[in-house]
C-alpha positions in Angstrom: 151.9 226.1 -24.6 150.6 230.0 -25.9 147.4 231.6 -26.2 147.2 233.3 -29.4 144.6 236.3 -29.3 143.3 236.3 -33.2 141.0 238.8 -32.3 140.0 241.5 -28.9 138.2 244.9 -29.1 141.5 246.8 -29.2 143.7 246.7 -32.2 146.8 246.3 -33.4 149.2 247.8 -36.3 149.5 245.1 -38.7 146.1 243.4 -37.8 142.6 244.0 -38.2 139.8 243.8 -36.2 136.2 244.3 -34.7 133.8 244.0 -31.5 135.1 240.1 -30.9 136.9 238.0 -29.1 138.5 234.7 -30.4 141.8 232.6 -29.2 143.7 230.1 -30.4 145.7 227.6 -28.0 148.4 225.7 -28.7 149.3 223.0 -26.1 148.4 219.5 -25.9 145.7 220.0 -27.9 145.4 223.1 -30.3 142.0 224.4 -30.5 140.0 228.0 -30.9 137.7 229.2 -28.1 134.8 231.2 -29.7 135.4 232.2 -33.3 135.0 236.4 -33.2 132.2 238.0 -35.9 134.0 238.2 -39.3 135.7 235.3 -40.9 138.1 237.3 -42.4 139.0 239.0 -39.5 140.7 235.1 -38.9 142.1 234.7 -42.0 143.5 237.9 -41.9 145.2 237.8 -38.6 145.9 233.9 -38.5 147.7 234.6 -41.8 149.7 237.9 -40.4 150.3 235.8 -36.9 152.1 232.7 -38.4 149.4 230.7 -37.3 147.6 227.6 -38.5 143.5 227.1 -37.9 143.9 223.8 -39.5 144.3 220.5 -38.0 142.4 221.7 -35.0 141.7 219.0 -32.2 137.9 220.8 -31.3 136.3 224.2 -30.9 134.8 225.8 -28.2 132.0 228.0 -28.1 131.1 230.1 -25.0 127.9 231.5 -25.9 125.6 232.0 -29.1 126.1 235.7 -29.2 127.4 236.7 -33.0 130.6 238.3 -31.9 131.4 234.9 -30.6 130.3 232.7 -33.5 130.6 234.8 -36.5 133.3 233.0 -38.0 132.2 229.6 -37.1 131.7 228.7 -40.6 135.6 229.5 -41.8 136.3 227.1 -39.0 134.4 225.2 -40.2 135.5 225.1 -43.4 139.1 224.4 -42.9 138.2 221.4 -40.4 135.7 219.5 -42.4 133.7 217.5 -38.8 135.4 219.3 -36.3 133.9 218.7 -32.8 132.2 222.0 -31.6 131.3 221.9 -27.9 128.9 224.7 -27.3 126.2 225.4 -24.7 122.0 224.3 -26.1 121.0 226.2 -28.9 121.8 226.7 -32.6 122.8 223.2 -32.8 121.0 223.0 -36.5 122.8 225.4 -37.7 126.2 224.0 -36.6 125.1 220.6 -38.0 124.5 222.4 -41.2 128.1 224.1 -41.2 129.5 220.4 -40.9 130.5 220.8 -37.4 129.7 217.8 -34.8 128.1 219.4 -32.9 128.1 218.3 -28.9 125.8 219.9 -26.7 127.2 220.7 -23.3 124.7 220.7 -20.5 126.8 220.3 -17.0 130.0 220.8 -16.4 133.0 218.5 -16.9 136.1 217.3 -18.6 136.3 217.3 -22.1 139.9 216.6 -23.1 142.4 215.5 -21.2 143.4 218.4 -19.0 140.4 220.7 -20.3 137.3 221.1 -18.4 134.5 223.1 -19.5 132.3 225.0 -16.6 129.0 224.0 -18.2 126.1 226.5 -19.3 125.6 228.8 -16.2 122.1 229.7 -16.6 121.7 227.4 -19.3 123.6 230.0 -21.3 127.3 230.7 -21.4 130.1 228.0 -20.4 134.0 229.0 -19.5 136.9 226.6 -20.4 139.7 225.6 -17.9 142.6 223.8 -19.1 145.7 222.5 -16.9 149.5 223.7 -18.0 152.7 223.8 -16.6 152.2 227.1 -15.0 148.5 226.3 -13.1 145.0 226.5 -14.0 144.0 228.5 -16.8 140.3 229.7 -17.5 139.4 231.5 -20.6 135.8 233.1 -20.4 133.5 234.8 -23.6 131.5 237.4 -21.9 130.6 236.5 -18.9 127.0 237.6 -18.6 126.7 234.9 -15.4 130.0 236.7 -13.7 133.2 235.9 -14.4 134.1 235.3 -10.7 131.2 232.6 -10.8 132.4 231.1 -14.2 135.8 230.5 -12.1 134.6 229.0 -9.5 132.5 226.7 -11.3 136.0 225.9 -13.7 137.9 225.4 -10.0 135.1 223.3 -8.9 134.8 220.9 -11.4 138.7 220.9 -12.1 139.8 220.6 -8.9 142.2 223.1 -8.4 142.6 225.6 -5.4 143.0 228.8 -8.1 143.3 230.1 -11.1 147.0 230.5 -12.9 145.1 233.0 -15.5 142.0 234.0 -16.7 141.6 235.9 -19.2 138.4 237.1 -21.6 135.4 239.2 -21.7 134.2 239.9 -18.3 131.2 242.4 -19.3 131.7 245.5 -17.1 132.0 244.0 -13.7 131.3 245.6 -10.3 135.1 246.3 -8.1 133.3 243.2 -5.9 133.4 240.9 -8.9 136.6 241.7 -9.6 137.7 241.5 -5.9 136.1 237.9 -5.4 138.1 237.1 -8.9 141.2 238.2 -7.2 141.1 236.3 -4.6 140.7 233.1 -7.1 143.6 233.8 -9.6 147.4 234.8 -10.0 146.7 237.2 -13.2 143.9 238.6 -15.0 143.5 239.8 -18.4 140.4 241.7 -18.9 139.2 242.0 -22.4 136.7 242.2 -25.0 133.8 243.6 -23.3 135.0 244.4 -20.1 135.4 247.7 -20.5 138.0 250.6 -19.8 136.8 250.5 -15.7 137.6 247.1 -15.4 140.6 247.3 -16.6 141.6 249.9 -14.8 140.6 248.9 -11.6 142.5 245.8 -12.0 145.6 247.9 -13.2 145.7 250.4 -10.3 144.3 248.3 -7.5 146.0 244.6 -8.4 149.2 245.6 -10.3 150.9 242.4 -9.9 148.0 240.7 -11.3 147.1 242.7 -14.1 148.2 241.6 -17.5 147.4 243.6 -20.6 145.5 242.1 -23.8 144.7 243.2 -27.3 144.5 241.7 -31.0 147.7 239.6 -31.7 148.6 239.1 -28.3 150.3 236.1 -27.6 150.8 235.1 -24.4 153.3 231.8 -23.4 153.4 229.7 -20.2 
């Protein structure tokens, strides 16, 4: 299975892009985790990447913050009743998109394999999905911490650790990022967690870090 990054704060020759954060993944089921601001930000990069966003299986929506669900409606649009699993709120406008819409209010699994964390703070939700490689979590922003959004993906998955996680982790503390450690074989800070972040996990967990950008594509 990949991750396919459509779209991250940094750029890319060849691709466009702005503040967002959007992946597709391709395994057992193919779906897109958050859906970045700008629609054609997708088409362009889908298009440049050699990558479908038809026949998606679901979507998945961290948090109801515009850089996340921008281009919900292009989804949308090229998945006519898509299932959209997103944390309360906003749910009338992704009825209105065509989307059915399924409110997720605890954690759980939702595909086989694919567990979400459930709204921490009744707000933002992380996804965990099981591959050949271990336990992957994908986080949005992480506005509840993205060492608690981990443990609450372990928890309800099962697993001892994270293989990977990888997303916005919104300018965490060194702790937060030491207490993520501890939890997971590689990290890939991006999005919004910010130039300290990443560098703190660079210099101070080398093996672990792993680099991320628009069009990155990672495979496991």
């Amino acid at each position: 299975m990949r991750l396919v990054v459509l779209n991250d704060n940094v750029p890319a020759e060849g691709l466009i892009n702005d503040w967002g954060w959007s992946v597709l993944v391709e395994g057992k089921e193919r779906f897109i985790f958050d859906a970045d601001t700008n629609p054609l930000v997708l088409a362009h990069n889908s298009k440049a990447l050699g990558v479908s966003l038809k026949g998606l299986d679901f979507t998945f929506l961290s948090h109801w913050h515009y850089d996340h669900y921008g281009g919900l409606p292009y989804i949308a649009e090229l998945n006519p009743g898509i299932k959209l699993y997103a944390p309360p709120g906003n749910r009338a406008m992704a009825l209105r998109r065509g989307f059915d819409s399924i409110g997720v209010f605890k954690a759980g699994e939702i595909a086989d394999g694919v567990w979400t964390s459930g709204p921490l703070e009744d707000f933002e939700q992380a996804l965990g999905m099981e591959t050949a490689s271990g336990l992957i979590v994908i986080v949005g922003c992480s506005h509840p911490g993205v060492d608690r959004l981990t443990r609450a993906i372990l928890d309800v998955s099962g697993y001892d650790r994270a293989y990977l996680v990888i997303g916005g982790f919104h300018g965490p503390s060194k702790r937060t990022l030491d207490r993520l450690a501890e939890m997971a074989d590689f990290i890939a800070p991006a999005h919004c967690s910010g130039d300290f972040a990443k560098e703190y996990v660079r210099r101070t967990y080398p093996e672990k870090f792993v680099g991320v950008k628009t069009g990155t594509i990672i495979e496991l």
